[in-house]
Structures are given as C-alpha cells and as structure tokens.
SEZANU-479256 format. One record per atom (N, C-alpha, C, CB): residue in three letters; atom name; x, y, z. Coordinates in pm, whole numbers, padded with zeros to 5 digits. Atoms other than C-alpha are relative to their C-alpha. Glycine has a CB too. Layout:
SEZANU-479256
REC type atom     c1     c2     c3
REC  ALA   CA      X      Y      Z
...
***
This chain:
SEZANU-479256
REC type atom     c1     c2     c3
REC  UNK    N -00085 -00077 -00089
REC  UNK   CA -01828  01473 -00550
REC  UNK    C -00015 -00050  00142
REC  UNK   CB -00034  00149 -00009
REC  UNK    N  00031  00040 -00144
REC  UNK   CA -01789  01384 -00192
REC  UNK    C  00089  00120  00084
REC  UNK   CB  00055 -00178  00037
REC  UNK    N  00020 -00120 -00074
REC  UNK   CA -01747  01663  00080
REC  UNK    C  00118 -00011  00048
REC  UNK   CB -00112  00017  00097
REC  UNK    N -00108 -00048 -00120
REC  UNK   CA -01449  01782  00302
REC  UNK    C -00013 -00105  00128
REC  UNK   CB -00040  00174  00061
REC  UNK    N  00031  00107 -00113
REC  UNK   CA -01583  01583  00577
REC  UNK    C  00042 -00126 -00049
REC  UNK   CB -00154 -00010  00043
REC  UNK    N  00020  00148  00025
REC  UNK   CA -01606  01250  00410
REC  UNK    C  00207 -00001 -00051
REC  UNK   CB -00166 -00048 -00164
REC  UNK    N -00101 -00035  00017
REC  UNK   CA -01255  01347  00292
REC  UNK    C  00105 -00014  00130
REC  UNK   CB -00024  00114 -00051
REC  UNK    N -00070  00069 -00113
REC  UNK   CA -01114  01365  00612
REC  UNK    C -00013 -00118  00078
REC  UNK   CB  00000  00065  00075
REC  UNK    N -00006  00137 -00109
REC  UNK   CA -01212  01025  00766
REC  UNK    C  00129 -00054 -00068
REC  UNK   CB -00156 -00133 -00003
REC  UNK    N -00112  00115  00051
REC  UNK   CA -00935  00876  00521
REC  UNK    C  00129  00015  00055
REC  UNK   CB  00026  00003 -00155
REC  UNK    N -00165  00003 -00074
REC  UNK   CA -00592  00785  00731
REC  UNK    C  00063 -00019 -00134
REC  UNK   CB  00050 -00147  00131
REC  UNK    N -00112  00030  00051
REC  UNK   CA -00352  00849  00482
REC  UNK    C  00150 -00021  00039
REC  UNK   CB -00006  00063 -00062
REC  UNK    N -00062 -00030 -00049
REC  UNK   CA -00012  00785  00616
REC  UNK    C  00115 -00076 -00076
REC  UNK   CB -00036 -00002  00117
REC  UNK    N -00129  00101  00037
REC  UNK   CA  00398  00689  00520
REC  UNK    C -00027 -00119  00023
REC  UNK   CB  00127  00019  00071
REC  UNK    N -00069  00107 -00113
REC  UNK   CA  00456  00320  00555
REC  UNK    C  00109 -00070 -00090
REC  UNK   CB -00121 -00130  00073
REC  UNK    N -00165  00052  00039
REC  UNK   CA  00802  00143  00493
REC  UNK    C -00041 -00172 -00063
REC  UNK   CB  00136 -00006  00188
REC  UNK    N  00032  00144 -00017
REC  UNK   CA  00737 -00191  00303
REC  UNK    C  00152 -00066  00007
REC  UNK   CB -00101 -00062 -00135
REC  UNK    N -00158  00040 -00112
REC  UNK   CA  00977 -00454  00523
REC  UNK    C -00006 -00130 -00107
REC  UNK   CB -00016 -00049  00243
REC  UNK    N  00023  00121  00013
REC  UNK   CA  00861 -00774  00322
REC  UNK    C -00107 -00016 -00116
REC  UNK   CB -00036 -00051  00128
REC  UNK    N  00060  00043  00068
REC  UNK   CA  00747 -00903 -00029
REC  UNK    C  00005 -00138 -00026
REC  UNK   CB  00012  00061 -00075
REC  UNK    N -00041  00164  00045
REC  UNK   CA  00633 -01246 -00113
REC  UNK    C -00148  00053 -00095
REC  UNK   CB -00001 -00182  00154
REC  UNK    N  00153  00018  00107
REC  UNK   CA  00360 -01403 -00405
REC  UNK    C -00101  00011  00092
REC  UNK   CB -00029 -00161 -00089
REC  UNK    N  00153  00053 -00043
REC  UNK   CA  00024 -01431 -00348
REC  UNK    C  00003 -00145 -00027
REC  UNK   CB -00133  00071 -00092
REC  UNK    N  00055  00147  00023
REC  UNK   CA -00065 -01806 -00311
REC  UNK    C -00087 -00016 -00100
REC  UNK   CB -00068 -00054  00111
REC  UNK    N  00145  00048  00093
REC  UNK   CA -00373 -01819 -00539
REC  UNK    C -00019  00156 -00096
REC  UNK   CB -00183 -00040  00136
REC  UNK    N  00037 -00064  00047
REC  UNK   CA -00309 -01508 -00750
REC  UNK    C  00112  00062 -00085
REC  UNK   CB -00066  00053  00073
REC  UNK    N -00147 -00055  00086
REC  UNK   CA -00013 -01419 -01054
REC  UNK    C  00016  00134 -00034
REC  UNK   CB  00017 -00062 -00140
REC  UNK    N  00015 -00169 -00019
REC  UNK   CA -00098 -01054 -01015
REC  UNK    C  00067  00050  00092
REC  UNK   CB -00129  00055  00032
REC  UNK    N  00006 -00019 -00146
REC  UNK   CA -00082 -01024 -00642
REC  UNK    C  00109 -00021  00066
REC  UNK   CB -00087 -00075  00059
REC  UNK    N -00157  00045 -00096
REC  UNK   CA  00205 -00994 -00415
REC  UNK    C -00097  00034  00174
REC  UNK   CB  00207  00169 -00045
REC  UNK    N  00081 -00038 -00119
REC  UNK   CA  00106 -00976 -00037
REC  UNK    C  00118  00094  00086
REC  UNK   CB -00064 -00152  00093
REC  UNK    N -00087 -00082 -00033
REC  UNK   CA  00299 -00705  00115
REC  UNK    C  00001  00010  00175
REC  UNK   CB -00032  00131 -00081
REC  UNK    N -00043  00007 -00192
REC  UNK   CA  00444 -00640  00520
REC  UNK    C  00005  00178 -00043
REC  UNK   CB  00218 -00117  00089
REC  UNK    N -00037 -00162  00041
REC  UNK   CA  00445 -00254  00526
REC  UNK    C  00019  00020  00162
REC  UNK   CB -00146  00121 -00097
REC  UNK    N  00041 -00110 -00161
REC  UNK   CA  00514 -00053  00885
REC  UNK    C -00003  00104 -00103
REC  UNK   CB  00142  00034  00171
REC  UNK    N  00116 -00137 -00030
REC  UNK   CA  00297  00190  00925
REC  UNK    C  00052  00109  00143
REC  UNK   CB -00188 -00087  00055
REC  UNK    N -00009 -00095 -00146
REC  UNK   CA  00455  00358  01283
REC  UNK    C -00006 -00125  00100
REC  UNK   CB -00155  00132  00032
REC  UNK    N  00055  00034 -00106
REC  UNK   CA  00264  00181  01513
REC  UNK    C  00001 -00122  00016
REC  UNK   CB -00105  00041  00011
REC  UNK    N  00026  00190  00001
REC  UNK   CA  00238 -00193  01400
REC  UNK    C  00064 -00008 -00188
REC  UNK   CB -00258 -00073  00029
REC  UNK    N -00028  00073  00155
REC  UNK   CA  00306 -00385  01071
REC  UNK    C -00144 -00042 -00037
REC  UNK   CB  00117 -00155  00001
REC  UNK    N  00121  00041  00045
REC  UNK   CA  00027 -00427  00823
REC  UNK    C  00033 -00078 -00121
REC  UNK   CB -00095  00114 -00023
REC  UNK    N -00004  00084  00116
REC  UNK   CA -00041 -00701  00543
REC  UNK    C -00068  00066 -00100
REC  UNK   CB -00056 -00131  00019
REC  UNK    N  00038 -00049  00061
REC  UNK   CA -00141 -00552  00229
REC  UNK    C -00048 -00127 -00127
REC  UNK   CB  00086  00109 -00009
REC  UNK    N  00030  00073  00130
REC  UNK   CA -00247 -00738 -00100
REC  UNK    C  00003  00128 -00099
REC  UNK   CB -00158 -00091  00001
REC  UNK    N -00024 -00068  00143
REC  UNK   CA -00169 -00543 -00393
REC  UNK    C  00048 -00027 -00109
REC  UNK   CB  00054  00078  00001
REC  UNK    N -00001  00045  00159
REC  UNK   CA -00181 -00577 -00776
REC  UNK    C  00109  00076 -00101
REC  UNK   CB -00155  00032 -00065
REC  UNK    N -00162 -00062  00061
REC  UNK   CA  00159 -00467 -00894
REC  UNK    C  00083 -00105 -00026
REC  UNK   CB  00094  00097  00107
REC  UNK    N -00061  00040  00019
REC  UNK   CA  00309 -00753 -00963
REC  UNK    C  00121 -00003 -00150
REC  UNK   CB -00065 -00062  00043
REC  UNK    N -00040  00066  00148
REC  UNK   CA  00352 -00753 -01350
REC  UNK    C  00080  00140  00005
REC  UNK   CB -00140 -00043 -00151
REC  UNK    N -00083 -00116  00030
REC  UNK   CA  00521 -00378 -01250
REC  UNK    C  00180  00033  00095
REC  UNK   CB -00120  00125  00037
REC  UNK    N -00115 -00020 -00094
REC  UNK   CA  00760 -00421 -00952
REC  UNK    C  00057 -00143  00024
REC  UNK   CB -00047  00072  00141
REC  UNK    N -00033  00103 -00009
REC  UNK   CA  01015 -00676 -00908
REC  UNK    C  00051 -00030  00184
REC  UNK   CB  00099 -00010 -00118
REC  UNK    N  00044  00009 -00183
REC  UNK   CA  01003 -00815 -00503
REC  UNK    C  00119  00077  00040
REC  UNK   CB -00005 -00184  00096
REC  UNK    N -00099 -00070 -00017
REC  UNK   CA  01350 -00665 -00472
REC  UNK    C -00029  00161 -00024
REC  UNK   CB  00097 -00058 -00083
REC  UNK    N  00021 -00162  00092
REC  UNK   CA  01232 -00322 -00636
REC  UNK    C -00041  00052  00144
REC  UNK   CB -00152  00025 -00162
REC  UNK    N  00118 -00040 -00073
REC  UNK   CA  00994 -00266 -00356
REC  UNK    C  00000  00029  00160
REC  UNK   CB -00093 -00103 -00026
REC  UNK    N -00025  00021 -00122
REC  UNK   CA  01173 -00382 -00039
REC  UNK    C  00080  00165  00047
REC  UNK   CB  00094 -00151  00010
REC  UNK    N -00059 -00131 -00038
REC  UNK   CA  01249 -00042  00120
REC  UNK    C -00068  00111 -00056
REC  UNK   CB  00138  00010 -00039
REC  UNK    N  00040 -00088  00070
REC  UNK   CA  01058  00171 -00057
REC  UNK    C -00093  00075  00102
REC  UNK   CB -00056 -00053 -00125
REC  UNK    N  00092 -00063 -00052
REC  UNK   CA  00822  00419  00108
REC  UNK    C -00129  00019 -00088
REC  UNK   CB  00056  00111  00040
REC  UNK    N  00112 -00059  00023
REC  UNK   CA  00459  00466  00022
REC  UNK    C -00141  00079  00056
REC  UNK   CB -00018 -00064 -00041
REC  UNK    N  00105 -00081 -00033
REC  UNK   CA  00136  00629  00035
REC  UNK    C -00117 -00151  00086
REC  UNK   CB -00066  00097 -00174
REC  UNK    N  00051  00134 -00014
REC  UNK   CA -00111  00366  00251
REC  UNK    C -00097  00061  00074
REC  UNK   CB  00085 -00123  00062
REC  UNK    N  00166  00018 -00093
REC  UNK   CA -00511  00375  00340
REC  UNK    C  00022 -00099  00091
REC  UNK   CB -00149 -00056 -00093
REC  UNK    N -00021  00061 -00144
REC  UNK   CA -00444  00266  00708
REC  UNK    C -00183 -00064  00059
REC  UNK   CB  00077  00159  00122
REC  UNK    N  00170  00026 -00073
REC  UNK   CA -00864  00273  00816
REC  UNK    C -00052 -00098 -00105
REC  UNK   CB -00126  00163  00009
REC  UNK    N  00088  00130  00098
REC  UNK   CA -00983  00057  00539
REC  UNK    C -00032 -00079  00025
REC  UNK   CB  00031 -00063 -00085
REC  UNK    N  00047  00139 -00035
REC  UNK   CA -01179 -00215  00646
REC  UNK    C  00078 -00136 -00070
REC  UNK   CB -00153 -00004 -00042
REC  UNK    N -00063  00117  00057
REC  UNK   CA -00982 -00510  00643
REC  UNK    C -00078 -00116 -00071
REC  UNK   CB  00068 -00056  00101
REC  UNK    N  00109  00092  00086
REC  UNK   CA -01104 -00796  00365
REC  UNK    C  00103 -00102 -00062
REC  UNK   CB -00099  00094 -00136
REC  UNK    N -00090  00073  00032
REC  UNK   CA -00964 -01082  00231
REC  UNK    C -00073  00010 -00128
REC  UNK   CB  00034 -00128  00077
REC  UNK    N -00017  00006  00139
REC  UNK   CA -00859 -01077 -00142
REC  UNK    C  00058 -00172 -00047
REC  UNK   CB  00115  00132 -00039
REC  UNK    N -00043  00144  00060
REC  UNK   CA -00827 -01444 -00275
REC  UNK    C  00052 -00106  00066
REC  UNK   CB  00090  00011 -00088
REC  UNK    N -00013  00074 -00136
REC  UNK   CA -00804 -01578  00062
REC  UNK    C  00122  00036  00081
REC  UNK   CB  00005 -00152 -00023
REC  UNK    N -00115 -00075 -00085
REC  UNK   CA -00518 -01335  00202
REC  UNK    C -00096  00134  00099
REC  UNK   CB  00141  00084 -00136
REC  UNK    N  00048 -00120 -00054
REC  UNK   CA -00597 -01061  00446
REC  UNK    C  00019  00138 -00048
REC  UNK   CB  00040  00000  00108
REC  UNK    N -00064 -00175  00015
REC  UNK   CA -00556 -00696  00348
REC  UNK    C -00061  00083  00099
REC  UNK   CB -00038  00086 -00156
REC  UNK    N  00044 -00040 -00083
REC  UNK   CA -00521 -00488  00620
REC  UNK    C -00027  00118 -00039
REC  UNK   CB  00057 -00017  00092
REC  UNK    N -00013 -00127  00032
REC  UNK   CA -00524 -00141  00401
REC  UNK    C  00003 -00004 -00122
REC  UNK   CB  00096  00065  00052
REC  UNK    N -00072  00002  00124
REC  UNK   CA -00411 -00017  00075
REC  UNK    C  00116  00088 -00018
REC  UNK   CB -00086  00026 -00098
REC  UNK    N -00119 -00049  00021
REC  UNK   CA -00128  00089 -00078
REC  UNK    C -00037  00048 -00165
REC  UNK   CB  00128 -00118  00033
REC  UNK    N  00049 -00090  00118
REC  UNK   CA -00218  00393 -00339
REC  UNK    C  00121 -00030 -00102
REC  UNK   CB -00020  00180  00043
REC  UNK    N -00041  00007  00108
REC  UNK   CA -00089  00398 -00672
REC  UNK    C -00022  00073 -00168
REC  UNK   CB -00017 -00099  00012
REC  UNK    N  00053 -00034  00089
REC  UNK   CA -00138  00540 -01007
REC  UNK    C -00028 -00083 -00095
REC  UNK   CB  00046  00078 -00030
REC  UNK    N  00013  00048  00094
REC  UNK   CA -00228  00408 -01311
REC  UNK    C -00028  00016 -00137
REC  UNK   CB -00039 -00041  00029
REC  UNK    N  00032 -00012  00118
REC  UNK   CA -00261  00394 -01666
REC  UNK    C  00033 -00137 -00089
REC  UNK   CB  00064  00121 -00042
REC  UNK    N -00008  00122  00107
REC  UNK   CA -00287  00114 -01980
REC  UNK    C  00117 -00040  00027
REC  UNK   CB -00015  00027 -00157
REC  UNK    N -00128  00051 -00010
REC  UNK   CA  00072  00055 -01945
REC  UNK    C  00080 -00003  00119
REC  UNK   CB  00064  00057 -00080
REC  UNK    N -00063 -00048 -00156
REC  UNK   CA  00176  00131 -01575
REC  UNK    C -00007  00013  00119
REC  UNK   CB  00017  00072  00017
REC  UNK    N  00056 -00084 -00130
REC  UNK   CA  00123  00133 -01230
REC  UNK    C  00128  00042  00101
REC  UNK   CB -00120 -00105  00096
REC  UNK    N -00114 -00093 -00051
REC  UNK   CA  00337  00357 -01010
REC  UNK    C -00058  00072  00144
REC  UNK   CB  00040  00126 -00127
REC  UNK    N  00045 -00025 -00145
REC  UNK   CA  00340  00346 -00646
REC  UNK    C  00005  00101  00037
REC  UNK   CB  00051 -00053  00089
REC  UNK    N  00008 -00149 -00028
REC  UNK   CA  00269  00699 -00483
REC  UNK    C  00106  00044  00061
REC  UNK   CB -00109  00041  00077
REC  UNK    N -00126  00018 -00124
REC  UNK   CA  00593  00765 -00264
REC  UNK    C -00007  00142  00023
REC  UNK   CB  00182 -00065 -00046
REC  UNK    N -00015 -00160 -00063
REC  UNK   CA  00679  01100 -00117
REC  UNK    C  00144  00006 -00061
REC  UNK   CB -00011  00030  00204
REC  UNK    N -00166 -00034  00087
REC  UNK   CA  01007  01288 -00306
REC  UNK    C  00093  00025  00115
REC  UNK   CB  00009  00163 -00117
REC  UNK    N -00089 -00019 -00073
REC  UNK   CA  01153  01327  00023
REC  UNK    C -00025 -00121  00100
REC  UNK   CB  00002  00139  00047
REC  UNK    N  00021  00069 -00178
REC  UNK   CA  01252  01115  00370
REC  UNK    C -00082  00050  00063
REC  UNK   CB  00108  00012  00106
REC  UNK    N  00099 -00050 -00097
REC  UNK   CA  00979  01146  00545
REC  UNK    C -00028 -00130  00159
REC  UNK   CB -00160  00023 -00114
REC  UNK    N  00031  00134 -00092
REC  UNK   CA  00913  00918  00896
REC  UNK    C -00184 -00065 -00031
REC  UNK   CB  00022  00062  00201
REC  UNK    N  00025  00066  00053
REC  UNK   CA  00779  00643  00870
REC  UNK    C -00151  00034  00122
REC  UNK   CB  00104 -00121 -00033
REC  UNK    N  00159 -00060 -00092
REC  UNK   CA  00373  00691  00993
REC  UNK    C -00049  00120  00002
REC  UNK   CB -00001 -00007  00144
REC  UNK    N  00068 -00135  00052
REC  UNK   CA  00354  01074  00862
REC  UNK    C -00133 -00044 -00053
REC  UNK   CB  00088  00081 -00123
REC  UNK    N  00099  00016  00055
REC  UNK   CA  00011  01143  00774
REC  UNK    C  00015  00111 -00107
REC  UNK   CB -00111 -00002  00089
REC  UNK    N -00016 -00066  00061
REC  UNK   CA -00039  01258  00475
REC  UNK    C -00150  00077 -00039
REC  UNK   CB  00077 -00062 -00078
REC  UNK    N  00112 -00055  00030
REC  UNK   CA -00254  01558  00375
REC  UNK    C -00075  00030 -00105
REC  UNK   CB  00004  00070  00034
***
C-alpha cells in the first residue's frame, strides 16, 4: 500500500499527442510528441503492436508529467503515458470528455 501523501506527489495531467514516429532500435516502441500545457514532451511507449501512428495523432491522454526522465533504448522519455492492459490489449487511458489540454487529473 502506499499512503495519500506518496499519492499526491504524482503529476497526473491531459496531454494532446501532436506527433508519432518508430522507435529507431525497438519494433514495440513508438516515440511519442505529446503537449502537456506548458511545453511538449517526448514519450517512449510500448503500444505499437495496438495503435496504428494515425490512430493516435490527436488523441488525448492520461500522462505522468514528474517522472524522472530516462532513456529507453537510447531515446529519451520525458514521462509516461498510462494505459491499461491485459494478455490481449493495451488501451490508452483518455478522459470521455474534452477536457484542456494540461488538466490535472485527480
């Protein structure tokens, strides 16, 4: 279990992804452009074998903004971009309504 406190350090917030391309060195991996509000962030995320680069462009999601940035397979990731999952599926988190773009979510 982890506490209320530790709970709130996490920036969850909207961001708009503007821009999909491959990953260079990875057939999973797409490296994603998302705004966030404030700036544009690079993401790396493992959705490839579920979303097609067109699917994705415009879409709104859910995105860990504070995450220590790290490079995945020699790309940067500045965050993440939540998702669900199961054996057969992964399914980006989105909000059911327009929401602006840099809401935090609670």
């Amino acid at each position: 279990m982890i506490s209320y406190d530790d709970f709130s350090k996490l920036d969850l917030r909207i961001g708009k992804i503007i821009e999909v391309s491959l990953h260079p060195n990875a057939d999973k991996l797409y490296l994603l452009k998302v705004d966030i509000g404030e700036k544009v962030v690079q993401l790396v995320a493992g959705i490839r074998a579920f979303y097609a680069p067109e699917g994705l462009i415009g879409k709104l999601g859910v995105i860990l903004v504070n995450l220590e940035p790290r490079e995945i397979r020699g790309c940067l990731s500045e965050g993440m971009l939540l998702a669900a999952s199961s054996p057969e599926r992964i399914s980006v988190i989105s909000p059911l309504e327009d929401v602006a773009i840099g809401s935090k979510v609670k």
